[in-house]
C-alpha positions in Angstrom: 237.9 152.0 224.3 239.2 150.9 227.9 237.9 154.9 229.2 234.5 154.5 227.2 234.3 151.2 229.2 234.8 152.6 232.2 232.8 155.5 231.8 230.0 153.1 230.2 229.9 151.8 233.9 229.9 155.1 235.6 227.1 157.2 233.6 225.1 153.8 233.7 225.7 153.4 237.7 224.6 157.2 238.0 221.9 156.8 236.0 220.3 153.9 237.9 221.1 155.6 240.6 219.0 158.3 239.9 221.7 160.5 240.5 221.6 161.6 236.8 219.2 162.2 233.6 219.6 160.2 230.2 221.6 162.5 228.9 223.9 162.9 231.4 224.6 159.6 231.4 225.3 159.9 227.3 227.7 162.5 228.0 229.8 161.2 230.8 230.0 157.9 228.6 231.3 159.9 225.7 234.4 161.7 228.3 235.3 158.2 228.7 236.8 158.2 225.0 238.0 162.0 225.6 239.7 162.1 228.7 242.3 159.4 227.8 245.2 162.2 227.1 248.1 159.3 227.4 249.5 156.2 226.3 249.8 154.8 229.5 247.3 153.2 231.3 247.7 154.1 235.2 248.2 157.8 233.9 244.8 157.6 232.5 243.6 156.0 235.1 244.8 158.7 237.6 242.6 161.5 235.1 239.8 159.8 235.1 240.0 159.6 239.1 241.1 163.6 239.1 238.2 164.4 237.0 235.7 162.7 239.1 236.6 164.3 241.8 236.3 167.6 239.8 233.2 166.7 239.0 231.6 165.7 242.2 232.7 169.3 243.5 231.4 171.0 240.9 228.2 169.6 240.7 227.8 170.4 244.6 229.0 174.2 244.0 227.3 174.7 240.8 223.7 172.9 242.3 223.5 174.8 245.8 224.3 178.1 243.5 221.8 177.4 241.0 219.6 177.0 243.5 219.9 180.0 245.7 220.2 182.2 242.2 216.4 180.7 241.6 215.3 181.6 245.6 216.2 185.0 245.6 214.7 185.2 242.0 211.5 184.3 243.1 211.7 185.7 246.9 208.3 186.4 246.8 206.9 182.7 246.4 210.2 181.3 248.4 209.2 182.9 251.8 205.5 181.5 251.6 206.6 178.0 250.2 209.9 178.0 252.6 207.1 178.9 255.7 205.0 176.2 254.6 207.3 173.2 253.8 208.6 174.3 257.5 205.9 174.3 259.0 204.4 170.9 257.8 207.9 169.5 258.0 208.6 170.7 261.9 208.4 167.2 263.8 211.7 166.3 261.3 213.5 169.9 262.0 212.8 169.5 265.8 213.8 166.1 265.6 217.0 167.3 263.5 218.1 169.6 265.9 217.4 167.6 268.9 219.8 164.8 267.3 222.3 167.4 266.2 222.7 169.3 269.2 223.3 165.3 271.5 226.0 165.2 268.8 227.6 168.6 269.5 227.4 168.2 273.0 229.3 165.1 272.5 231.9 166.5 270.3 233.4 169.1 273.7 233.1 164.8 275.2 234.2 163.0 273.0 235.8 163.9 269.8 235.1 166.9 267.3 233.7 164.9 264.8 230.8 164.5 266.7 231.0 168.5 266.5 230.9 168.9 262.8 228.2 166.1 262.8 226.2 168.1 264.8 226.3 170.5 262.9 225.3 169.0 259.4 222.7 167.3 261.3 220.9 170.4 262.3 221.5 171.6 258.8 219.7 168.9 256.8 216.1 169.4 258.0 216.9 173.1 256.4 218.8 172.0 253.2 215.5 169.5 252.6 213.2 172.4 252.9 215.3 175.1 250.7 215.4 172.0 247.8 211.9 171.1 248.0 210.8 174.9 248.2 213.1 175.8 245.0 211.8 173.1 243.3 207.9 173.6 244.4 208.4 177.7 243.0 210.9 176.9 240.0 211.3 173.5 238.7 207.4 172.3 238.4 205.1 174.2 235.9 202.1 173.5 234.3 202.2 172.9 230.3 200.2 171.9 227.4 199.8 168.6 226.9 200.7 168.5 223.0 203.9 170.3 224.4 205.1 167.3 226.0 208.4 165.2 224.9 208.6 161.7 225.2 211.5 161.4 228.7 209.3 164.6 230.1 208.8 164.1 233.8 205.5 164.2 235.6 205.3 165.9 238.7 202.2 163.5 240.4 200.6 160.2 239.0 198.0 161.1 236.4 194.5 158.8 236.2 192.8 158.6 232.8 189.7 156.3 232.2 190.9 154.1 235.5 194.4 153.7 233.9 197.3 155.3 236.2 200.3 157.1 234.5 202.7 157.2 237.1 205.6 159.0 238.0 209.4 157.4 236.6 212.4 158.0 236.4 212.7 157.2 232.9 210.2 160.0 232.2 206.8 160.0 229.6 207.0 156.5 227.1 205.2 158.1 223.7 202.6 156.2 224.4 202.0 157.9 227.8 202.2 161.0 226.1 199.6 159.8 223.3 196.8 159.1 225.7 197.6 162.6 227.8 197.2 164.3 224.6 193.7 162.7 224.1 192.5 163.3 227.3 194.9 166.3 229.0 194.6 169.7 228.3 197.4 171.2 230.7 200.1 168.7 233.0 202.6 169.2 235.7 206.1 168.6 234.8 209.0 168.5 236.8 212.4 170.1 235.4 216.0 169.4 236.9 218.6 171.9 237.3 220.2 171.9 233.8 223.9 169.2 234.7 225.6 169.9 231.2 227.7 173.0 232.1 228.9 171.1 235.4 230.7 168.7 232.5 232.5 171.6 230.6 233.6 173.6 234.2 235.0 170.0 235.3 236.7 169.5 231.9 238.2 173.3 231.7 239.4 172.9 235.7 240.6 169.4 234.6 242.6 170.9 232.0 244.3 173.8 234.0 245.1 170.8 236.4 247.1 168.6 234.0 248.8 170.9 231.6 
């Protein structure tokens, strides 16, 4: 009960947070009951911290891989949409590098940390435009509006008889999804990298770590 607690609080913080769907939220509340392997408290306690952790890499490994694997997929439309994302997005790369390369000159000055900062910082502008390229050519797509599932997520806010549906993070209400049916042939979804495999990889690492 303590671990579901705790957990309760985590999925619920990451949710909020819009880190996470409503799902993933349900399912890291439910490891809270799992994970408990001991009788003793701080030993549970220390899991639950190791698993994070575990977690947290994961999801960066298995995200940046998911989304190169759907780049080189679609290759074709990557290059056009990489090009134009860059190109509209060039006064925050130049600004980017600028920044970055002040902080690598200060890092042979003043300490490498500066160095390594540098270097992420010329990185991000990048990093922004591969994830808003990979999800422009693979994550958004155009479906029938009797298709749609109440927590769906719109891609753009959608106007029907002077009435706004926007876009949230708790996705279509069945209402919402009522009134697109009735006046909607086709809508732009957004889809997320599927999260649920990043739970059994930190789960199956977790338990390699322990026993």
């Amino acid at each position: 009960l303590i671990g579901l607690a705790i957990f309760f609080v985590i999925g619920n913080l990451l949710y909020y947070s819009h880190f996470f769907g409503g799902g993933d939220a349900k399912l890291m509340i439910a490891l809270g009951a799992v994970l408990p392997f001991y009788d003793s408290f701080m030993k549970n306690l220390n899991i639950f911290a190791v698993f994070f952790i575990i977690f947290l890499f994961a999801g960066l490994f298995y995200t940046l891989f998911s989304s190169i694997f759907l780049a080189v997929k679609n290759k074709n439309k990557f290059r056009k949409e990489f090009a134009y994302f860059d190109r509209k997005n060039k006064k925050i790369t130049y600004a980017g590098i600028l920044i970055g390369l002040l902080f690598i000159a200060g890092g042979f000055i003043i300490d490498t940390i500066f160095f390594y900062s540098g270097i992420l910082l010329v990185l991000l502008p990048y990093i922004y435009i591969f994830s808003k390229t990979t999800e422009k050519i693979s994550l958004i797509r155009q479906i029938n509006a009797n298709d749609l599932q109440e927590g769906d997520w719109l891609y753009k806010t959608v106007k029907i008889k002077g009435k706004a549906i926007n876009v949230k993070w708790d996705g279509l209400s069945k209402e919402e999804i009522k009134l697109l049916k009735r006046y909607k042939k086709n809508v732009l979804i957004k889809q997320g990298i599927p999260f649920v495999p990043v739970f059994l990889i930190s789960f199956f690492v977790l338990m390699l770590c322990i026993f």
